[in-house]
VOGUVEX-53913 format. One record per atom (N, C-alpha, C): x, y, z; residue in one letter. Coordinates in pm, 1 decimal. Layout:
VOGUVEX-53913
<rec u="X" v="Y" w="Z" zagu="A"/>
...
END
This chain:
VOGUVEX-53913
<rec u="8900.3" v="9008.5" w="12581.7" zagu="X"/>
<rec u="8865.2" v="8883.1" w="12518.1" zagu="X"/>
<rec u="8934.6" v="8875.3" w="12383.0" zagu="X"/>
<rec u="9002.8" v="8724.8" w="12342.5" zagu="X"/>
<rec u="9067.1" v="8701.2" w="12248.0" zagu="X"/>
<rec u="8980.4" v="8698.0" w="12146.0" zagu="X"/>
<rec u="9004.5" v="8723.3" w="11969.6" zagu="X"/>
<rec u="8928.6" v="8681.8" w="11882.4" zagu="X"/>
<rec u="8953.6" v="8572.9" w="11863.5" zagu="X"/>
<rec u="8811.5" v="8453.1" w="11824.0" zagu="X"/>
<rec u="8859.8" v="8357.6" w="11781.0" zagu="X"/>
<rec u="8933.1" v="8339.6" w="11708.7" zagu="X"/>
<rec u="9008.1" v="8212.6" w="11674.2" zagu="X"/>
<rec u="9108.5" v="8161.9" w="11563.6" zagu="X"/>
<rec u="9067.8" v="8163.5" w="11452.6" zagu="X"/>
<rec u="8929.2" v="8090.5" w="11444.0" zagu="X"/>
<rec u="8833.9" v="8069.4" w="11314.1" zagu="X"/>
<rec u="8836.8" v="8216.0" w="11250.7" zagu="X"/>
<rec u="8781.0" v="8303.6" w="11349.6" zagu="X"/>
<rec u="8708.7" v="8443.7" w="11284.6" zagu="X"/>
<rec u="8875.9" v="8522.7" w="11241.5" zagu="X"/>
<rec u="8951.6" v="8505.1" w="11288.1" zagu="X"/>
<rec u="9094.6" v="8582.7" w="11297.8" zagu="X"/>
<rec u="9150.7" v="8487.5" w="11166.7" zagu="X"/>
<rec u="9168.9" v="8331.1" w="11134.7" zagu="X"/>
<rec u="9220.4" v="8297.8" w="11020.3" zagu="X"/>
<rec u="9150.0" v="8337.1" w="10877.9" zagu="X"/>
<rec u="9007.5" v="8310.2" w="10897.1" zagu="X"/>
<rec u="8932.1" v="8373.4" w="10765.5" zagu="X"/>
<rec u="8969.2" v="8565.2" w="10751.1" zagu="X"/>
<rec u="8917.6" v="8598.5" w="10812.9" zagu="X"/>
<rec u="8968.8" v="8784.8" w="10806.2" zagu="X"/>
<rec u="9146.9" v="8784.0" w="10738.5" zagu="X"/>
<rec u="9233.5" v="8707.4" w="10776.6" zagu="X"/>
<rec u="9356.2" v="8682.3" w="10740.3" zagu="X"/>
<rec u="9347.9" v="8655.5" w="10589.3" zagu="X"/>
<rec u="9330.1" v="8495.2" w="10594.7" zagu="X"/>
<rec u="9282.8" v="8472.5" w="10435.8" zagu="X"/>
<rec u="9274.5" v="8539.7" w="10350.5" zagu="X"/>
<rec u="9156.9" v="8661.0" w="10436.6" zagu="X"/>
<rec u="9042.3" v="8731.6" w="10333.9" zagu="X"/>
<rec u="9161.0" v="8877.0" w="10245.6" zagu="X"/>
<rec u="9222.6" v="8952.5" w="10369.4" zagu="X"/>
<rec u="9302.5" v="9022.9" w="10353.8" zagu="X"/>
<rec u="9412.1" v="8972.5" w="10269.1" zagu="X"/>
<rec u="9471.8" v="8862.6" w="10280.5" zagu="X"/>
<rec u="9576.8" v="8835.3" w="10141.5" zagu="X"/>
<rec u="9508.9" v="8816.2" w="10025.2" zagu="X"/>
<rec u="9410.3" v="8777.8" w="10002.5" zagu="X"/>
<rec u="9341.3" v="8783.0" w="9860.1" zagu="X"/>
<rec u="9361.9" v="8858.1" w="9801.5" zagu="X"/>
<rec u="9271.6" v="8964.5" w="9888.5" zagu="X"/>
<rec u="9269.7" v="9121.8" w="9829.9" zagu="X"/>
<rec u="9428.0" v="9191.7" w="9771.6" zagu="X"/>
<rec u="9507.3" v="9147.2" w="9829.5" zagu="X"/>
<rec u="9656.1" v="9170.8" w="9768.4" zagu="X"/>
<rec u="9738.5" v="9102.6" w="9680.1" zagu="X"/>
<rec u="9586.9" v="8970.7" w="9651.9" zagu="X"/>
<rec u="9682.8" v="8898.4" w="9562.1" zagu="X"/>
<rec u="9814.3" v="8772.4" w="9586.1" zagu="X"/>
<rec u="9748.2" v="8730.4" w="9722.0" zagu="X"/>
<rec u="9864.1" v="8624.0" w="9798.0" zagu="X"/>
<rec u="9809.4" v="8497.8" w="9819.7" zagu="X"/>
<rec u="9815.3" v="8426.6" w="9755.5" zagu="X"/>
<rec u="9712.4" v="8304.4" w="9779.9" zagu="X"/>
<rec u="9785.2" v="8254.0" w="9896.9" zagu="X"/>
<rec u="9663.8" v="8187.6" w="9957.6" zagu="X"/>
<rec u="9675.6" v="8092.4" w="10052.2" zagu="X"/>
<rec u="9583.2" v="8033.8" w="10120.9" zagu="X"/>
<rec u="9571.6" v="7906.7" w="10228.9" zagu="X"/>
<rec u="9485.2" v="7828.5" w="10258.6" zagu="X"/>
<rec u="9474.2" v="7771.7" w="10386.2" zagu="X"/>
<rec u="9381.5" v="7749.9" w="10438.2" zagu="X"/>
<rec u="9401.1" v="7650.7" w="10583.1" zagu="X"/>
<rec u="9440.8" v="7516.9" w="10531.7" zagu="X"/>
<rec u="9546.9" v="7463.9" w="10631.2" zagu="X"/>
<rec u="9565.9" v="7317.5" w="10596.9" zagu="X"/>
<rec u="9545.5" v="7250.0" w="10671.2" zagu="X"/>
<rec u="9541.5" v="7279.8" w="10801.8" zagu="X"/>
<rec u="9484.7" v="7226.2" w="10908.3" zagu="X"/>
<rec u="9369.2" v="7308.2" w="11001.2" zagu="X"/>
<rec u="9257.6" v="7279.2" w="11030.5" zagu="X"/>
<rec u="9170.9" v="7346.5" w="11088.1" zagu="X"/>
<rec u="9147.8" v="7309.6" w="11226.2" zagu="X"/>
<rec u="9209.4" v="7368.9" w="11342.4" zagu="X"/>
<rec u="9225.1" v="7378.2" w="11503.5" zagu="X"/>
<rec u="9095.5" v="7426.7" w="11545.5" zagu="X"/>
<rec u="9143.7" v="7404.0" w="11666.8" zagu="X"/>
<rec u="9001.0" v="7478.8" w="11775.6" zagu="X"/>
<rec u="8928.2" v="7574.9" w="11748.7" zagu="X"/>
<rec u="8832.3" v="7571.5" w="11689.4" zagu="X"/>
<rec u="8718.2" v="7707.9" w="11677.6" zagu="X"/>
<rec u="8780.9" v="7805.7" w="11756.2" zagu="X"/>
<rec u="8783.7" v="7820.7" w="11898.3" zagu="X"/>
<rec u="8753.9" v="7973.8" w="11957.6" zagu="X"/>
<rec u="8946.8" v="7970.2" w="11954.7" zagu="X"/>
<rec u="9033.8" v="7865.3" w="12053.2" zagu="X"/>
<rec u="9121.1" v="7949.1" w="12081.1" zagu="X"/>
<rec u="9291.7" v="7863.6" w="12058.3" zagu="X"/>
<rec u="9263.6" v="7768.9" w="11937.7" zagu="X"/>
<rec u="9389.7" v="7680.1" w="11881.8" zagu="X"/>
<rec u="9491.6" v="7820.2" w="11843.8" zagu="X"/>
<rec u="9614.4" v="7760.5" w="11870.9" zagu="X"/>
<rec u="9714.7" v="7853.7" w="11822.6" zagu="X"/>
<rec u="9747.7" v="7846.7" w="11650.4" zagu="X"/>
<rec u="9749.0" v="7943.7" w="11599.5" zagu="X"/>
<rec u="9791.2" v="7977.7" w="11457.8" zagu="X"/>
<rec u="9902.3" v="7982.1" w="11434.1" zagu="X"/>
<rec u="9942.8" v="7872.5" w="11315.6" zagu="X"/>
<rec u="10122.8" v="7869.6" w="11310.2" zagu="X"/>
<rec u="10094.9" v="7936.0" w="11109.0" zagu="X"/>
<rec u="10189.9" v="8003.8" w="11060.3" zagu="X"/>
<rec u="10179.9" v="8054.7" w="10906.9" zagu="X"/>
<rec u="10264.8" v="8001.0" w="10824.9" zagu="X"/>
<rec u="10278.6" v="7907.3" w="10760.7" zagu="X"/>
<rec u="10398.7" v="7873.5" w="10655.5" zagu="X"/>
<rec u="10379.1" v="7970.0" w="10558.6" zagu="X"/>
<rec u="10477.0" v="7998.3" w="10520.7" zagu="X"/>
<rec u="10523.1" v="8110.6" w="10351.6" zagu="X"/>
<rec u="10586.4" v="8025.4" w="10320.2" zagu="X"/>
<rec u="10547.4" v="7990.9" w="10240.8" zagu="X"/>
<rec u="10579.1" v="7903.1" w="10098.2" zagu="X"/>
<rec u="10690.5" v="7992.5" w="9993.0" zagu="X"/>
<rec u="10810.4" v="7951.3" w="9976.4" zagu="X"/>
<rec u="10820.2" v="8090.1" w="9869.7" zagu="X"/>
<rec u="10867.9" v="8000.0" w="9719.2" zagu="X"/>
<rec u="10820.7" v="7910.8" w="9719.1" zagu="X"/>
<rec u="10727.2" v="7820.5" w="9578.9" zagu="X"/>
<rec u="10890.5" v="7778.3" w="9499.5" zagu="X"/>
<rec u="10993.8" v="7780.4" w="9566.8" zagu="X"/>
<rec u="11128.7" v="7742.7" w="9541.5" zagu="X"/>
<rec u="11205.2" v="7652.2" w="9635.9" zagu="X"/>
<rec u="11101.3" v="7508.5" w="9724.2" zagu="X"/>
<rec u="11160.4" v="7451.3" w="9779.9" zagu="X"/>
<rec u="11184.3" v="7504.1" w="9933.4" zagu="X"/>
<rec u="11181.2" v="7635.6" w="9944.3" zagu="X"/>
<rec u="11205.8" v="7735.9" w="10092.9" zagu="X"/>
<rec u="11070.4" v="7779.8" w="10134.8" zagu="X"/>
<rec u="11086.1" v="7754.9" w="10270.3" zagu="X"/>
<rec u="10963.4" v="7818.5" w="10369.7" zagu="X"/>
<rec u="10998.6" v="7917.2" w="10487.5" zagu="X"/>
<rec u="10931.9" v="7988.1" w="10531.4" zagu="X"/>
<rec u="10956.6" v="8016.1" w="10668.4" zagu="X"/>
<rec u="10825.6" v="8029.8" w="10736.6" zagu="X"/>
<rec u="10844.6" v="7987.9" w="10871.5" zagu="X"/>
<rec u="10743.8" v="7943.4" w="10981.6" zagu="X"/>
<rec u="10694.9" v="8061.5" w="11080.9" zagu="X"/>
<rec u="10607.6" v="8089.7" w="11082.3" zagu="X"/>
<rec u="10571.0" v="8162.2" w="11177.0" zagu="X"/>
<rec u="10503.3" v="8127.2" w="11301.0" zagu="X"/>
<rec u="10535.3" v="8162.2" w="11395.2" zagu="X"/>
<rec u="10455.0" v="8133.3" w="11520.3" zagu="X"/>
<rec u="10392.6" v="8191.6" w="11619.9" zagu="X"/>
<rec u="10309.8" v="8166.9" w="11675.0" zagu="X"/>
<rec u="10259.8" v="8282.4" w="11803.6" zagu="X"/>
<rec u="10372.5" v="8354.1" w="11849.1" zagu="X"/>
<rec u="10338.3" v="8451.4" w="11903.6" zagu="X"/>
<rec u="10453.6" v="8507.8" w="11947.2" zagu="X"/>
<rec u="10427.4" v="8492.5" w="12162.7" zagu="X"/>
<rec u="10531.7" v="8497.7" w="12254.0" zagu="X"/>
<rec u="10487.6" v="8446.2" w="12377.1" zagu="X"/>
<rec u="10390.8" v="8464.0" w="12376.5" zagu="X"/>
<rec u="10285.5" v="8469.7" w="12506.0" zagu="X"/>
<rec u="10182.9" v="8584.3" w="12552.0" zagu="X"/>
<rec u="10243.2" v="8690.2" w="12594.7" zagu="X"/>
<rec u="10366.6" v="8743.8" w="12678.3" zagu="X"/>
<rec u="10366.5" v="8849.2" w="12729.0" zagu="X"/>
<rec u="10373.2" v="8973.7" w="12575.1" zagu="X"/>
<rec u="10368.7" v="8903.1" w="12482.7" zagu="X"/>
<rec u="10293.7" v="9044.0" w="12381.8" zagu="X"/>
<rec u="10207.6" v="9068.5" w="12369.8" zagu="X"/>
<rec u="10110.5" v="8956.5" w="12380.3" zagu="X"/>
<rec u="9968.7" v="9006.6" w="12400.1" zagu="X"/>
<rec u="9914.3" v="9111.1" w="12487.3" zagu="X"/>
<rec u="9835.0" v="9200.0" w="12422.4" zagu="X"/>
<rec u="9759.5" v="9343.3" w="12450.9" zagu="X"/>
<rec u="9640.8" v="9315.9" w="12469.4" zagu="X"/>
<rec u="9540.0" v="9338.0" w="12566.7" zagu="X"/>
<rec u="9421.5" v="9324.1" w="12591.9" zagu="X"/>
<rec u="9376.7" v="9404.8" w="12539.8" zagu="X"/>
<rec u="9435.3" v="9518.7" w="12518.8" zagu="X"/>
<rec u="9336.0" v="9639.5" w="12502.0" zagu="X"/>
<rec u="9333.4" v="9635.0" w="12303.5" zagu="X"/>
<rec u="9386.6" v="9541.8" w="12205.0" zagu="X"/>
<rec u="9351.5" v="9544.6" w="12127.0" zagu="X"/>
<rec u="9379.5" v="9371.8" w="12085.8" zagu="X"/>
<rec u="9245.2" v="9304.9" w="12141.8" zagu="X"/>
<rec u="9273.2" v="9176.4" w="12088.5" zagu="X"/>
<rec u="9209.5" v="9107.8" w="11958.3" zagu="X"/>
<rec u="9230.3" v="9196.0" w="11855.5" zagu="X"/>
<rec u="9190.7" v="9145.4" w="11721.8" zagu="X"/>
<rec u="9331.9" v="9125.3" w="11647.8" zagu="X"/>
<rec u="9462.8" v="9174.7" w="11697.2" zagu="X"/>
<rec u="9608.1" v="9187.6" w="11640.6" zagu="X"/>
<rec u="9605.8" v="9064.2" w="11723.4" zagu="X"/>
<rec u="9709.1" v="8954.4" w="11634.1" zagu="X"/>
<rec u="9790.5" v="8857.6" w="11713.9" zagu="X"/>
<rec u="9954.8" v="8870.7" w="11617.9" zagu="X"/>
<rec u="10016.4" v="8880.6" w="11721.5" zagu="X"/>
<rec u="10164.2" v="8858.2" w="11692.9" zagu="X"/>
<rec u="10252.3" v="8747.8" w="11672.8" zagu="X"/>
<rec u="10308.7" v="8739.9" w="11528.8" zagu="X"/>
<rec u="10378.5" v="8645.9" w="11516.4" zagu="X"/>
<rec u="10509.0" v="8650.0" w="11512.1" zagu="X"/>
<rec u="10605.6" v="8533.1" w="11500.7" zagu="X"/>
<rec u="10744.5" v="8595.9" w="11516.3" zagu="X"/>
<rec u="10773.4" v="8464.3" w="11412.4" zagu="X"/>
<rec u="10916.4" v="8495.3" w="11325.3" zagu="X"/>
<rec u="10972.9" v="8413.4" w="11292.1" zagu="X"/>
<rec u="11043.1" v="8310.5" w="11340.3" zagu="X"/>
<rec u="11051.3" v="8123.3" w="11290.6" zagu="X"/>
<rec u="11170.5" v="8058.4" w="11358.2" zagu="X"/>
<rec u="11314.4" v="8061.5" w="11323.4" zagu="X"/>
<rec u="11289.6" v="8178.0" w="11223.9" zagu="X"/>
<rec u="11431.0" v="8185.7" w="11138.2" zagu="X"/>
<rec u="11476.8" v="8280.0" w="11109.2" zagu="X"/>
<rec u="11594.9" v="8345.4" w="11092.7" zagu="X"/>
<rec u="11573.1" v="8445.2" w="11002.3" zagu="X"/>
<rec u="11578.6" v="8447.6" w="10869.0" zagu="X"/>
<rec u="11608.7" v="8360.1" w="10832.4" zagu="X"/>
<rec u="11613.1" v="8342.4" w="10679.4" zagu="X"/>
<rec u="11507.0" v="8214.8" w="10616.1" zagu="X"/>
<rec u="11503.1" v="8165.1" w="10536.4" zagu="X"/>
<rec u="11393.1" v="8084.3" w="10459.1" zagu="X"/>
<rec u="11451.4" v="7918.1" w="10477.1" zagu="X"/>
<rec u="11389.3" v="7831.8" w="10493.0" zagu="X"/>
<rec u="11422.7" v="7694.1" w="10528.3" zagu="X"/>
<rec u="11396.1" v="7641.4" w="10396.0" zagu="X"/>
<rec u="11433.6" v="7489.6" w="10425.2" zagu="X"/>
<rec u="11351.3" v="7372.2" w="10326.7" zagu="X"/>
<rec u="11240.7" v="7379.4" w="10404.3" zagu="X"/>
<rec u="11171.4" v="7322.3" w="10272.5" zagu="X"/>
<rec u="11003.2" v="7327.9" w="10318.3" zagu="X"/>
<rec u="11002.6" v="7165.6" w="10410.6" zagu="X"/>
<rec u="11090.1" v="7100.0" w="10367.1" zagu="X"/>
<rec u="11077.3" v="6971.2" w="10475.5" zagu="X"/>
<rec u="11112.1" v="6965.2" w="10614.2" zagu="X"/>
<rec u="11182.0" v="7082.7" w="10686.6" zagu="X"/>
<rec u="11215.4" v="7127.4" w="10813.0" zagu="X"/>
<rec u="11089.6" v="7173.2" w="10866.0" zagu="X"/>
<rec u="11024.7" v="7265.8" w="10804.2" zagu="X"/>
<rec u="10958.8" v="7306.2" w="10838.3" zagu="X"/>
<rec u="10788.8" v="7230.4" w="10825.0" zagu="X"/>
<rec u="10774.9" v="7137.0" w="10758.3" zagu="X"/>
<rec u="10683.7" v="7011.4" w="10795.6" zagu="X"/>
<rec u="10712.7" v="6949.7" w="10904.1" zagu="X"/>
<rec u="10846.8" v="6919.8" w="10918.3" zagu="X"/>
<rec u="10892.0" v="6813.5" w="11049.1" zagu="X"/>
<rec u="10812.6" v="6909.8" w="11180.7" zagu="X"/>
<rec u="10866.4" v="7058.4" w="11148.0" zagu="X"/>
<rec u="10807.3" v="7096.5" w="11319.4" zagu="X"/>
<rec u="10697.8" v="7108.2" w="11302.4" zagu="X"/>
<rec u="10604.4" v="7148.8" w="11223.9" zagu="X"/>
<rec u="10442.2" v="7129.8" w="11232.3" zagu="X"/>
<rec u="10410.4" v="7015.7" w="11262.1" zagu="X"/>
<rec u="10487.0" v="6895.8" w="11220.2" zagu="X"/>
<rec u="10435.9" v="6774.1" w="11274.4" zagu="X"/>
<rec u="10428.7" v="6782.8" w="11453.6" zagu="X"/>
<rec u="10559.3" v="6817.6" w="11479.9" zagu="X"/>
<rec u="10591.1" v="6820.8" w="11633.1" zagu="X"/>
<rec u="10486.2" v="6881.2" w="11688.3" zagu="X"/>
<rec u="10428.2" v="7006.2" w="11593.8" zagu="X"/>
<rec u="10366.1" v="7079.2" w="11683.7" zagu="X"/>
<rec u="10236.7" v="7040.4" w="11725.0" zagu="X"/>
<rec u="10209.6" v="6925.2" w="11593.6" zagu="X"/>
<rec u="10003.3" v="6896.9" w="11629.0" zagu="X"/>
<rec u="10054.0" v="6781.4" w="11715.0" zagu="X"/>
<rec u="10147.4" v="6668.6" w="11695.5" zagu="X"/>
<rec u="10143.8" v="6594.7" w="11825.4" zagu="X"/>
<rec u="10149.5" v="6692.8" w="11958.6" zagu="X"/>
<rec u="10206.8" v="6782.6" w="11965.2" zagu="X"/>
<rec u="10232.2" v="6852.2" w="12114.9" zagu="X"/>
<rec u="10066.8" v="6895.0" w="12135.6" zagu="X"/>
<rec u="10007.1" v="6919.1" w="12037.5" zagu="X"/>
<rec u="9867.0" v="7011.4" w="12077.3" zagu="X"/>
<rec u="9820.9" v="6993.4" w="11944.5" zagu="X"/>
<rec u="9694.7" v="6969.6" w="11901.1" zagu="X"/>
<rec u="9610.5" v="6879.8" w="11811.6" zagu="X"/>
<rec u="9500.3" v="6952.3" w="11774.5" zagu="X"/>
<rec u="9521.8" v="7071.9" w="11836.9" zagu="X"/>
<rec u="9415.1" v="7193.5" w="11849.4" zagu="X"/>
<rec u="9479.2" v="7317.4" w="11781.8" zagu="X"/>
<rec u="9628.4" v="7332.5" w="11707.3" zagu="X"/>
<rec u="9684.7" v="7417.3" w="11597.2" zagu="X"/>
<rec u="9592.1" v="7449.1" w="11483.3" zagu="X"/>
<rec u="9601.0" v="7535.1" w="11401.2" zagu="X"/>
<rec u="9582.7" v="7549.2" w="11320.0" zagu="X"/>
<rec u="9701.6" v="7592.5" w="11203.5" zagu="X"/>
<rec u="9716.0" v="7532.2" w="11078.4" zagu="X"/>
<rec u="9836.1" v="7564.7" w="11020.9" zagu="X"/>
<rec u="9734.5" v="7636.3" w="10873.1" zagu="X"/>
<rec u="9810.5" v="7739.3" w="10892.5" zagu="X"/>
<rec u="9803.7" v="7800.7" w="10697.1" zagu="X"/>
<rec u="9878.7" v="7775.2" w="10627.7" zagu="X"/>
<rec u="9888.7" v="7807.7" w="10546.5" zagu="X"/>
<rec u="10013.8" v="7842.2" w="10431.2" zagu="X"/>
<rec u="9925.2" v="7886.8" w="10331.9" zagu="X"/>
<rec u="10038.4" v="7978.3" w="10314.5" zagu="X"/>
<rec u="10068.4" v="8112.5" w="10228.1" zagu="X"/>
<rec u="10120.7" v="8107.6" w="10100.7" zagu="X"/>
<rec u="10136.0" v="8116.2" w="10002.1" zagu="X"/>
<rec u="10201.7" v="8081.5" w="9859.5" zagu="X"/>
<rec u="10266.0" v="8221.3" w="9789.9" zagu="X"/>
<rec u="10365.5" v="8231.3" w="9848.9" zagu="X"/>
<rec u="10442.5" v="8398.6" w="9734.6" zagu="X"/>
<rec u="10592.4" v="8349.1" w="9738.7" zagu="X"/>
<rec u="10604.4" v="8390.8" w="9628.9" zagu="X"/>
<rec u="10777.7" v="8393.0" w="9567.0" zagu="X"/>
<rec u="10829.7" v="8492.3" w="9655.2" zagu="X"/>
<rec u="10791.1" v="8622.4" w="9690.0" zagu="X"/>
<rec u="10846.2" v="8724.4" w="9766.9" zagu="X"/>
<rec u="10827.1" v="8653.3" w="9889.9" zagu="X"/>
<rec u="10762.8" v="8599.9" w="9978.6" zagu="X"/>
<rec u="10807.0" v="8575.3" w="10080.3" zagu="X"/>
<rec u="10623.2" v="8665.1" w="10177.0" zagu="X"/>
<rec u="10545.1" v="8735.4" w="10051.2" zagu="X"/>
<rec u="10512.0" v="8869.4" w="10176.3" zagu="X"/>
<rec u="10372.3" v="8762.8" w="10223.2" zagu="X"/>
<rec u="10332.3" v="8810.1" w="10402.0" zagu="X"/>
<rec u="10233.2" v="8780.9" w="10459.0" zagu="X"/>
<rec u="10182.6" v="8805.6" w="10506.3" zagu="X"/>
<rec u="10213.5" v="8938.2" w="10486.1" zagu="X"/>
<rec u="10092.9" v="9098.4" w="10563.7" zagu="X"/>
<rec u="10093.5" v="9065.6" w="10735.4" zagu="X"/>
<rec u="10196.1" v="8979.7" w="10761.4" zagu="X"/>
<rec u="10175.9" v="8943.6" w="10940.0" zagu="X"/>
<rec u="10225.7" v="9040.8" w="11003.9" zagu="X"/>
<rec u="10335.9" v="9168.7" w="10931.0" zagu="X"/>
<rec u="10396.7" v="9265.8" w="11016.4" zagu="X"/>
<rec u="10251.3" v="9422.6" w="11028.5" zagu="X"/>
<rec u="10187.2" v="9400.9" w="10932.4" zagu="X"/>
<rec u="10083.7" v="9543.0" w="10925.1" zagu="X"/>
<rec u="10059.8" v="9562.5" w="11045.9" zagu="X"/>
<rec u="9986.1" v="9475.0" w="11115.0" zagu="X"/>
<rec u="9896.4" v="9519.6" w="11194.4" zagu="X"/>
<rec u="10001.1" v="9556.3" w="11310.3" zagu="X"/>
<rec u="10146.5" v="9569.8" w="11272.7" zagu="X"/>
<rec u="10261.0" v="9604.5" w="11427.0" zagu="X"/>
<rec u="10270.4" v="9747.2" w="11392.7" zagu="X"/>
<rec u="10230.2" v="9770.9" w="11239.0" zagu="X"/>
<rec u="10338.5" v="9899.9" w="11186.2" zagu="X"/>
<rec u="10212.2" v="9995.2" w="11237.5" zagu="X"/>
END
């Protein structure tokens, strides 16, 4: 069984605090099982997007980790990366979007791989 989105974005949240990374829900999706997209803000006009990663990464045997992957490898305008969040709540209306606020770029999304 998946963790919810709700219980999995707050624990997220909660964990960048503690390091000192602000950030926020901006859109609030499906309680149990909306997909989580992450903007990083890196507070200079540039973003990069994160997204579910397929399912075939998903692990049953530890479903409190969800995997994200970049759409980039490098940092966008932050207005590219509005355009596809737009795309994405018309496609499904049940997303949830964060964003993240650091000059470095960091979003603690790789820990839970290492």
């Amino acid at each position: 069984m998946r963790l919810k989105s709700s219980i999995w974005v707050a624990a997220y949240l909660r964990r960048c605090q503690t390091e000192g990374i602000y950030g926020a829900v901006v859109r609030r999706g499906a309680e149990e099982a909306g997909a989580v997209f992450i903007k990083v803000a890196r507070l200079d006009g540039t973003a990069t997007l994160y997204t579910p990663a397929p399912q075939t990464e998903y692990d049953d045997s530890r479903p409190v980790e969800r995997v994200f992957v970049p759409t980039s490898p490098e940092p966008l305008a932050e207005a590219a990366i509005e355009q596809r969040l737009a795309r994405e709540i018309r496609f499904d209306p049940d997303v949830w979007i964060v964003e993240i606020e650091d000059r470095a770029g960091r979003h603690l999304l790789d820990v839970a791989r290492s």
